[in-house]
Residue, then its C-alpha position, 0 to 999 in steps of 0.5 A: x559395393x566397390x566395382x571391380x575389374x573383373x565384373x566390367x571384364x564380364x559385362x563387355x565379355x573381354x578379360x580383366x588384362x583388356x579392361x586394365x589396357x583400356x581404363x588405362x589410357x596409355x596410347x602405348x597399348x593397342x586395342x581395337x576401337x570397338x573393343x575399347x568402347x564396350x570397355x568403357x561403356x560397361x564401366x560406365x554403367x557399373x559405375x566402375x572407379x579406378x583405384x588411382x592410389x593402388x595404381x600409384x603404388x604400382x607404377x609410381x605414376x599419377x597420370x596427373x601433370x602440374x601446371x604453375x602459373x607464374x605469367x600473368x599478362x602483360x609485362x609491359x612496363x608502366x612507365x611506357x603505356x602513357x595512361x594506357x593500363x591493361x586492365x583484367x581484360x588483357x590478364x584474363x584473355x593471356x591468362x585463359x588462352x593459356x589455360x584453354x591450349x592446355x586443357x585442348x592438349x591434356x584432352x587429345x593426350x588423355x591427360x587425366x588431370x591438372x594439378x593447377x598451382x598458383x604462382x607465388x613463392x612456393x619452394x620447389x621442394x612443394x612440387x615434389x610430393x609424389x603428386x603430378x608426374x611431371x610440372x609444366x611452368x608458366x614464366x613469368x619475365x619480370x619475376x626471374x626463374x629461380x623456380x626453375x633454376x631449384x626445379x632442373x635439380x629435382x628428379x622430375x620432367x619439367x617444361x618452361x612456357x613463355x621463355x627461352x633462358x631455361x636451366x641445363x635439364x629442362x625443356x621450353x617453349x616460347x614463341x619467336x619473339x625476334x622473328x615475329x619482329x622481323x616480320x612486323x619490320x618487314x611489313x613497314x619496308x614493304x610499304x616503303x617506310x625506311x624512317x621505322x622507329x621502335x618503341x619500348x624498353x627493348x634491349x635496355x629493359x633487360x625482359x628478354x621478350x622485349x630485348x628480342x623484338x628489339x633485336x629483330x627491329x634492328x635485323x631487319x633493317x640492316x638486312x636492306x642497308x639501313x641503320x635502326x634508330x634508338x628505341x623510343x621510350x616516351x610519347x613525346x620523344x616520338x611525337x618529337x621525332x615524327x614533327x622532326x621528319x625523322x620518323x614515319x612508321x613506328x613498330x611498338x613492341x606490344x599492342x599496349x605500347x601501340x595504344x600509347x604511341x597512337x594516344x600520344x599522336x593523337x594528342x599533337x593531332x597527328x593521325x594514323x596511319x595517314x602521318x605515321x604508320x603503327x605496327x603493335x605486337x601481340x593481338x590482345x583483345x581489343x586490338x581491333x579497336x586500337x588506332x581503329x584497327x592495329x595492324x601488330x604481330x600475333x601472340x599464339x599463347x594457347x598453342x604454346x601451352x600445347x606444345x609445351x603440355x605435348x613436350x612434358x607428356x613426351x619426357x614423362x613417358x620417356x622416363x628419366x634421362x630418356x628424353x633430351x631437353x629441348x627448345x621450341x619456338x612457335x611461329x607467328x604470324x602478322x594481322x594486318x589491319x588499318x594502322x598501316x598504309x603506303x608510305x606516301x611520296x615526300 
C-alpha cells in the first residue's frame, strides 16, 4: 500500500506542509536542519515514494536536468599527432572528468536526476517533451553548433560547455583557452627562450579552441617586443627550424601535439628539454610520461561541467526571461615538470 505524506507527517510529528518542504529539495524553503532530518528519516523507514508525476503537473517541473554529450575527447587533428593517436584512454579521462564534475555539482545542488543524452544528430524538437527542466550541451568543436543555434529558439534554459560562440539566449562555459596560452608562453620567456615556436593548427584550423591558444602565443610575445613566428604544422618543419637556429622552445597547443613534437625530435636525435624546451596544453592522462614529464597547461574539464550544472540550476530557477545569458570562462593553471629548462647561454 502507497505511503503518503501525511502518515511520514505523523511518524516525525511535523505537518504535511513540512514533509512536502523537505522532500522537496528546494533550497528556497528554510527548515531547521533537525527537523529536515527526522523528516527524512521517517520517509525512509516508511518507505515513502514521491509522486513525481503529480508533482510534474503541479508545478510543471521535473527537478530533472538533461545533459547532451556532444565533446568526445580530443579534437586534435590527425594530420598533427604524427603517429601519435589518443587512444580510449584520452576519450574516457575528458569524457569521465566531465561527467564526475557533473555529478559533484548535481549532488551539492540536489539535483534529483540527469537525463543523459547521447550526442549525435538528435532534432532539438527531441529535448523539448516536458522531460528535464532545462539541457546542459557538451560541444563539440568540430561538430558546429547547429543544436544550439535550434535550441536558443525553445522555451527552455540551455547552457553550452566547451565553447564561447553560443547563440543570443544561451549561457556558456568554457575554459580560458587564450589566456592558459599566455601563461604557457610566459613561462618559456621567463626561462629566457625568445626563439618560442607554436605548434598546431591555430588559427588556420578554424577550431576556435586552437585559434584562441594561438592567439595568446602571439600576445604574449608581443607583449615583451618580440615577433611570434609562423604555427609550425608538421615535425619535420619543426626539426628543420630547430637544426636552422630559429627555434629553441616550442609551445604545442595540445599535450597530444606535444608528444608528436618530442617523437619528431627524438627521431633527429634532438633531446628535450636539453636542445628545445616543450610546453603542451591540457594535462591528459599520461602527460607525466610524455618527454619524461610534460611541463603543459591544465585543462580544468570537471569544474567546467560544474560551473555550467551551477549556471543551468540558476536559469531554471529564475524562470523565463528571469536569468541574462552569460559567459564564464574558468582559469587555468601551469604544471611545470621536466620538459623545460633554463634557456642555455649561446
Amino acid at each position: 500500500m502507497k505511503v503518503r505524506i501525511k502518515e511520514v507527517a505523523r511518524a516525525a510529528g511535523v505537518s504535511s506542509a513540512t514533509v512536502s518542504k523537505v522532500l522537496s529539495g528546494r533550497a528556497a524553503y528554510a527548515v531547521q536542519a533537525q527537523t529536515a532530518q527526522r523528516v527524512r528519516q521517517a520517509a525512509l523507514d516508511l518507505g515513502y515514494m514521491p509522486d513525481v508525476a503529480a508533482r510534474t503537473l503541479r508545478t510543471r517541473q521535473t527537478g530533472q536536468l538533461g545533459v547532451v554529450l556532444e565533446a568526445v575527447g580530443s579534437s586534435e587533428p590527425d594530420s598533427l599527432l604524427g603517429g601519435v593517436t589518443a587512444g580510449s584512454a584520452v576519450r574516457r579521462t575528458f569524457d569521465g572528468a566531465i561527467m564526475a564534475g557533473l555529478n559533484d555539482a548535481a549532488r551539492g545542488l540536489q539535483v534529483p536526476a540527469l537525463v543523459v543524452y547521447p550526442g549525435g544528430g538528435r532534432p532539438a524538437g527531441s529535448y523539448l517533451d516536458g522531460r528535464v527542466d532545462g539541457l546542459l550541451v557538451g560541444c563539440d568543436p568540430l561538430r558546429g553548433h547547429g543544436l544550439l543555434q535550434d535550441l536558443s529558439r525553445a522555451p527552455l534554459p540551455v547552457v553550452a560547455l566547451w565553447t564561447e560562440n553560443v547563440p543570443p539566449g544561451i549561457g556558456a562555459v568554457d575554459i580560458d583557452h587564450h589566456g592558459g596560452a599566455v601563461q604557457a608562453t610566459e613561462h618559456l620567456l621567463g626561462l629566457g627562450h625568445t626563439r618560442i615556436a607554436f605548434y598546431g593548427g591555430g588559427e588556420a584550423s578554424g577550431i576556435e579552441h586552437f585559434q584562441r591558444r594561438e592567439r595568446g602565443y602571439r600576445q604574449a610575445l608581443r607583449a615583451r617586443g618580440l615577433s611570434p613566428l609562423p604555427a609550425i604544422h608538421d615535425g619535420d618543419s619543426l626539426v628543420l627550424a630547430v637544426r636552422q637556429g630559429q627555434v629553441g622552445a616550442v609551445f604545442a597547443e595540445t599535450d597530444l601535439g606535444a608528444a608528436a613534437v618530442f617523437r619528431a625530435l627524438q627521431r633527429a636525435g634532438l633531446r628535450v628539454p636539453q636542445d628545445v624546451s616543450l610546453v603542451g596544453f591540457d594535462d591528459i592522462l599520461g602527460a607525466e610520461h610524455i618527454a619524461g614529464g610534460l611541463t603543459t597547461i591544465y585543462h580544468p574539464a570537471a569544474e567546467m561541467a560544474a560551473a555550467g550544472m551551477q549556471m543551468l540550476m540558476r536559469r531554471v530557477h529564475a524562470g523565463p526571461g528571469g536569468a541574462v545569458p552569460e559567459t564564464v570562462l574558468l582559469p587555468t593553471r601551469l604544471i611545470v615538470r621536466r620538459s623545460t629548462r633554463q634557456r642555455s647561454p649561446d
